[in-house]
N, C-alpha and C positions, 0 to 999 in steps of 0.2 A: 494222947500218947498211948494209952489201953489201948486205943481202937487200931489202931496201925498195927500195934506185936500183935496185938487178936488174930487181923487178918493176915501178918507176914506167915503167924503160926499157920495158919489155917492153909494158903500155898503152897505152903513147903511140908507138908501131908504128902506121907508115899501115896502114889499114883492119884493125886488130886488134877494136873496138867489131863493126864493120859483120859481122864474119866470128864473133864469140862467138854476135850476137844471130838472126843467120841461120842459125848451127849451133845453135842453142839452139829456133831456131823448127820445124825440121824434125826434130829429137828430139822435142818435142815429141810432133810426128804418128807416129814410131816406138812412142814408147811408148805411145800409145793405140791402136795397133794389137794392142800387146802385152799390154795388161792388159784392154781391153775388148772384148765384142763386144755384138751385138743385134741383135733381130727388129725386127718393124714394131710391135711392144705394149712390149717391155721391153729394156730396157740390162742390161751382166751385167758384172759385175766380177771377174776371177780366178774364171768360171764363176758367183759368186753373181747370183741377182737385184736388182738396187736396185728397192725397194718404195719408188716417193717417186711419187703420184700428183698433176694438176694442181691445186691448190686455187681457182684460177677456175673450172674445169671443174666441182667437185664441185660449189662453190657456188654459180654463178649457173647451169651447163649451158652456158657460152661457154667454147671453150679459149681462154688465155690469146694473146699473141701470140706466146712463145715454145715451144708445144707442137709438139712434136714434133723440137725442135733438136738435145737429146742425141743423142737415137733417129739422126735425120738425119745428123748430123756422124760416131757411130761408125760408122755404116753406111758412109757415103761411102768415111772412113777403110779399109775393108773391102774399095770396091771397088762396092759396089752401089750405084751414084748414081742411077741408075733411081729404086730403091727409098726410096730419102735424099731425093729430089726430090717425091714423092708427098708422105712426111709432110711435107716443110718446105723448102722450097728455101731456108734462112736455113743448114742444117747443111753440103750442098754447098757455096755460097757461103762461109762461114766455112774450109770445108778451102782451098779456093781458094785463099783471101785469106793464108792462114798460109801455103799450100805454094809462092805465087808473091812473098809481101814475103820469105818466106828464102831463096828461091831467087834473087830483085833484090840483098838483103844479100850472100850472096855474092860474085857478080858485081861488085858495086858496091868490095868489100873489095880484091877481084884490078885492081881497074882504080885502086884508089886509090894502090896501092904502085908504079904504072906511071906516071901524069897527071900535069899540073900543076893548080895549085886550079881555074884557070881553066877547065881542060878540065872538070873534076871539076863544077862549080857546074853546070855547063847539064846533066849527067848526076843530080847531084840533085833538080836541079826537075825533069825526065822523071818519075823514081821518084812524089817527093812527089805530081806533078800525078798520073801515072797511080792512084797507090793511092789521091787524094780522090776521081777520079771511080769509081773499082769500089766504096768505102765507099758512095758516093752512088748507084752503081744497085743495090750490094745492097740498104741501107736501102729502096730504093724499092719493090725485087721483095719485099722482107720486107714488108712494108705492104701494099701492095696480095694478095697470097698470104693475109694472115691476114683482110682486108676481105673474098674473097672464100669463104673459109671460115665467117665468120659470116652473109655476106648469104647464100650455101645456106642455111645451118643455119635461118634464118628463113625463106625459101620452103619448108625442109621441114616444118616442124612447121605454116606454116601459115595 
């Protein structure tokens, strides 16, 4: 029965959520750093290759709209966004989006054990608002990025 109110106490600590889920998000980018790497062709896992080819690609000859994300994201992960941006600016964009919402998580955890709600409410909606609009120009540069990957691929063949 201690050990349950210990830890009920212990969740219910201002900004305890905000500080797991933004330490949990940039672990994250830790350990893909640490298990994975990759070129511009293939992903590797603990040195092995993942052989997982596009199945749109094979079968119509259109990459799908996610080709090239893995590749992008570990690479980014890595360091070479140059190169992450080529194949896919959806994997840059995705490290972003993880490395700047836990990096806000935190921030937000330190300032909520400091605030009152009221202070707090107009620093939530900042966050919320800023992370719908970067969602919303990813998405956008994701789309248009893979539109114009297929309308090439049609002026080249033809």
């Amino acid at each position: 029965s201690g050990f349950v109110r210990a830890e009920a106490t212990m969740t219910n600590r201002a900004g305890f959520a905000a500080t797991v889920l933004g330490a949990m998000m940039l672990l994250e980018l830790l350990v893909i750093n640490l298990a994975f790497t990759a070129d511009s062709d293939f992903v590797y896992f603990l040195g092995q290759r993942i052989n997982i080819a596009c199945a749109a690609r094979q079968r119509f000859g259109v990459p799908c709209p996610t080709c090239g994300l893995t590749r992008g994201f570990v690479l980014t992960v890595h360091g070479t966004v140059r190169e992450a941006w080529r194949l896919s600016p959806t994997g840059p964009l995705a490290v972003g989006g993880i490395l700047g919402m836990g990096i806000a998580l935190l921030i937000f955890a330190s300032l909520e054990r400091r605030r009152t709600p009221a202070q707090l409410a107009g620093i939530k909606r900042w966050v919320q608002t800023s992370a719908l609009a970067y969602a919303g120009m990813a998405t956008l540069i994701w789309v248009c990025s893979w539109i114009s990957v297929v309308t090439r691929l049609k002026w080249v063949r033809g």
